[in-house]
C-alpha positions in Angstrom: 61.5 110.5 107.8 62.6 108.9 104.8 60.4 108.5 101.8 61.5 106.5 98.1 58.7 108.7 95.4 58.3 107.4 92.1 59.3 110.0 89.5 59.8 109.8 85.5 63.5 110.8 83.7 61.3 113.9 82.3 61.3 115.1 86.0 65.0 114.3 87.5 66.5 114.8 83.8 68.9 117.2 85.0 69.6 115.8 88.0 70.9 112.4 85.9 73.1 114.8 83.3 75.2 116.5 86.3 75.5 113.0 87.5 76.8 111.6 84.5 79.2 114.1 84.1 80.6 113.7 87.3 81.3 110.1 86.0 84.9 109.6 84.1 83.4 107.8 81.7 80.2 105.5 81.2 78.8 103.6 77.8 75.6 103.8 76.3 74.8 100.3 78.1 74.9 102.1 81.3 72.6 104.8 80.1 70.2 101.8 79.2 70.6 100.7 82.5 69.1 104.4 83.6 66.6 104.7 80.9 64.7 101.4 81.4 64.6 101.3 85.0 62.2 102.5 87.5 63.4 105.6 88.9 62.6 107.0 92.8 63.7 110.4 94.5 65.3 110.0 98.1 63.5 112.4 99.7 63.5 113.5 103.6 60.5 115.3 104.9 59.8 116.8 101.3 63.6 117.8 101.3 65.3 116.1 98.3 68.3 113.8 98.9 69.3 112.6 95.5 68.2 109.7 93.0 68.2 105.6 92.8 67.0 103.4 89.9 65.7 100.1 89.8 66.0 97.9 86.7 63.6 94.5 86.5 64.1 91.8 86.1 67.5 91.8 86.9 66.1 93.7 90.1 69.1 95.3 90.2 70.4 99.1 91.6 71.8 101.2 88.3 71.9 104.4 89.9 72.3 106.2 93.3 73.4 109.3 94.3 72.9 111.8 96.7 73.2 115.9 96.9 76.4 116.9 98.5 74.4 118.1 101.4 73.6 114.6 102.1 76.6 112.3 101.1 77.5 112.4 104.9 74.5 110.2 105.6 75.6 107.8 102.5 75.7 104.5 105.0 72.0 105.0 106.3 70.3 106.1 103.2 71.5 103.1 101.4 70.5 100.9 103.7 67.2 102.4 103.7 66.8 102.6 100.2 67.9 98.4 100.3 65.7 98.1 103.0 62.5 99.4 100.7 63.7 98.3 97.5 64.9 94.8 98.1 67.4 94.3 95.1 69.5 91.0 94.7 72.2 93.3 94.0 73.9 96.6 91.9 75.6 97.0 88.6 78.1 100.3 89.2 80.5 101.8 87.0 83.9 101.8 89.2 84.4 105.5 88.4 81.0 106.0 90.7 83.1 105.7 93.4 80.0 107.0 95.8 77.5 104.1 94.5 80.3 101.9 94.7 81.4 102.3 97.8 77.9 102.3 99.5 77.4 98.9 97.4 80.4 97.5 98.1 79.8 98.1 102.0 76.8 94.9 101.0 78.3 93.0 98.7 78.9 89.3 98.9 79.8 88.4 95.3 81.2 90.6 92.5 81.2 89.9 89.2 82.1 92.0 86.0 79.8 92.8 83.9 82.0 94.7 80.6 84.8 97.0 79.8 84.6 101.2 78.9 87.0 102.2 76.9 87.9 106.1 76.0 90.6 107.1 73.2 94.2 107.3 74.3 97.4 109.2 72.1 98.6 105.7 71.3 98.8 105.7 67.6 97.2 103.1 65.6 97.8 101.6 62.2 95.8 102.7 59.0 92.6 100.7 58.7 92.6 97.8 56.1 90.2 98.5 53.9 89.2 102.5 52.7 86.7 105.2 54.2 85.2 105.2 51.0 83.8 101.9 51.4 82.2 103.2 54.7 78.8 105.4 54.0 75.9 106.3 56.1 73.0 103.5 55.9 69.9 104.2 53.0 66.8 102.8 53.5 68.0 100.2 50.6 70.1 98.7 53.9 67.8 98.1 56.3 67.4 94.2 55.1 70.7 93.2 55.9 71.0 95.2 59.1 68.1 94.1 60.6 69.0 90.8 59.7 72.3 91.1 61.8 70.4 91.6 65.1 72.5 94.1 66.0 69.6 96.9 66.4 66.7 97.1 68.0 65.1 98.2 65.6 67.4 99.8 62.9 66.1 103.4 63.0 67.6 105.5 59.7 68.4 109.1 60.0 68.2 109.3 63.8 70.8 111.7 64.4 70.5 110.5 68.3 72.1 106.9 66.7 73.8 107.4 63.6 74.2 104.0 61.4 77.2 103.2 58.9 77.4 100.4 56.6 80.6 99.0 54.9 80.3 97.0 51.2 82.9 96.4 48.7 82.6 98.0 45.6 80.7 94.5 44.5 77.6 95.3 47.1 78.7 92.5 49.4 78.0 93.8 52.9 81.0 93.5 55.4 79.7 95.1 58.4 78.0 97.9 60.3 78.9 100.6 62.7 77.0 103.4 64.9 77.8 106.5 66.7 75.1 107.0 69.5 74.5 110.1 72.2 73.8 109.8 75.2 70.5 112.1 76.8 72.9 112.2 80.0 75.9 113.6 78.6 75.9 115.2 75.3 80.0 115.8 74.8 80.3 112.1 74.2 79.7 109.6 70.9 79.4 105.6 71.7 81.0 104.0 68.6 80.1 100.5 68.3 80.3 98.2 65.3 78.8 94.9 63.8 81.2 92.5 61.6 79.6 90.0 58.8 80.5 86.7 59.8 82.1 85.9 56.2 84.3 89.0 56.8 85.8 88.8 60.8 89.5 88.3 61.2 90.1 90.2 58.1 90.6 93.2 59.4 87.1 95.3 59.0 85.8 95.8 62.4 89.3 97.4 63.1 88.7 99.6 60.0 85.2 100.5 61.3 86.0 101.5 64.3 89.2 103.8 63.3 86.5 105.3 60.4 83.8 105.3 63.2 86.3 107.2 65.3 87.0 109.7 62.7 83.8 110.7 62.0 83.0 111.0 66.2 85.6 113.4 66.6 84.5 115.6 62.6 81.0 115.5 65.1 82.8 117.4 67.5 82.3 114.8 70.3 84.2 112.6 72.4 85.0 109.0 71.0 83.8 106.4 73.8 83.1 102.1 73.7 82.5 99.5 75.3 81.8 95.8 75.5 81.4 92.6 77.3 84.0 91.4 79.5 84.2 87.8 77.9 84.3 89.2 74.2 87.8 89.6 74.0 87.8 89.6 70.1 86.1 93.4 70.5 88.6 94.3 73.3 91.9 93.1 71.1 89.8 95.1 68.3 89.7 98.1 70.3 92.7 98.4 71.9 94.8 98.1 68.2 92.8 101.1 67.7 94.0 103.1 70.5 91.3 102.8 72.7 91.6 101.6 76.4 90.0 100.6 79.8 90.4 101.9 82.7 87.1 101.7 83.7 84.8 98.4 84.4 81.2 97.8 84.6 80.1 95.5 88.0 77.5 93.6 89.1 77.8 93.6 93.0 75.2 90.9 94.4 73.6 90.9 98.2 73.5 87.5 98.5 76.2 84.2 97.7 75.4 83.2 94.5 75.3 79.6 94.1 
């Protein structure tokens, strides 16, 4: 018989790191997707099947995947775990192509969700504006980044979420920038950055990320981005740095939306 058992990352960590890597390519928003959701192992007759997540309140499916043992039976055990779970629906990376195509299979409405980038050999042109107005953030910073929004909090010195900060020489603050690891796949680096209002369309978000991308790969790691499918200022941004998507983020929804 089928069971759904309640576990905790601690317990399936490993489990979710071969998973990940298995993946082309992900962003740190799906790892939040994994990290505040409720997780359950698929289990038959004490015999482990693989993994699904639950995030609330979207009450959405961010994970599922099953041992190869078990992929045969991907139909049924989907339907179970939909049956148990109830979701309105799944957000899936389209490199998941298991997830997917057990999602897809009860889908009535798609809808993306954002854009992963990875690094390509396309060359880009020199930032506008130089790496040595790009540091690592002080604790003298945290005023102005926290008053951007853009972190949750602004943590300094977390090697797990590295923070930048780019001022002219004057002290005006232009902008800020992070590299962050994921717990699922430690080869890669999420660059993301932040732009001062007074400063956009000037050319320094484009400098941050090529600095931002720089320092990813002087980390040894693999430079990796996303964003929102509707902020196409980021995706112009990224691809003039050489970045590019071949990879989208879905939300695949049970029911017509009306």
């Amino acid at each position: 018989m089928l069971s759904l058992i309640p576990v905790k990352l601690e317990d399936c960590l490993p489990a979710y790191c071969r998973y990940a890597a298995s993946l082309r390519l992900v962003d740190t928003f799906w790892d939040d997707m994994i990290l505040q959701a409720e997780l359950f192992r698929i289990a038959e007759d004490g015999k482990e099947l693989g993994f699904v997540s639950r995030k609330r309140p979207e009450d959405l499916l961010t994970s599922f995947f099953l041992h190869n043992n078990a992929v045969f039976r991907l139909a049924e055990v989907f339907s179970y775990v939909k049956g148990i779970l109830h979701p309105t629906g799944a957000r899936v990376v389209t490199g998941d192509e298991t997830f997917l195509s057990a999602a897809l299979d009860h889908a009535r409405h798609v809808e993306p969700q954002a854009f992963f980038f990875d690094l390509t050999d396309q060359k880009a042109a020199p930032p506008a504006f130089p790496r040595a107005w790009f540091y690592e953030a002080q604790e003298a910073d945290l005023p102005e980044l926290q008053e951007t929004g853009f972190y949750h909090p602004a943590v300094i010195g977390n090697p797990e979420n590295r923070i930048f900060v780019m001022r002219r020489p004057d002290g005006m603050f232009m902008g800020t920038g992070h590299i962050a690891r994921s717990p699922f796949n430690r080869s890669w680096g999420a660059v993301g950055m932040y732009t001062a209002p007074g400063f956009r369309r000037t050319g320094v978000g484009r400098s941050m990320i090529l600095f931002l991308t720089e320092i990813t790969k002087e980390m040894g790691l693999t430079p990796i981005c996303g964003c929102y499918c509707q902020n196409h200022a980021s995706r112009r941004t990224l691809e003039s740095c050489g970045y590019a998507s071949r990879t989208r983020y879905l939300n695949l929804y049970f029911e017509e939306k009306l």
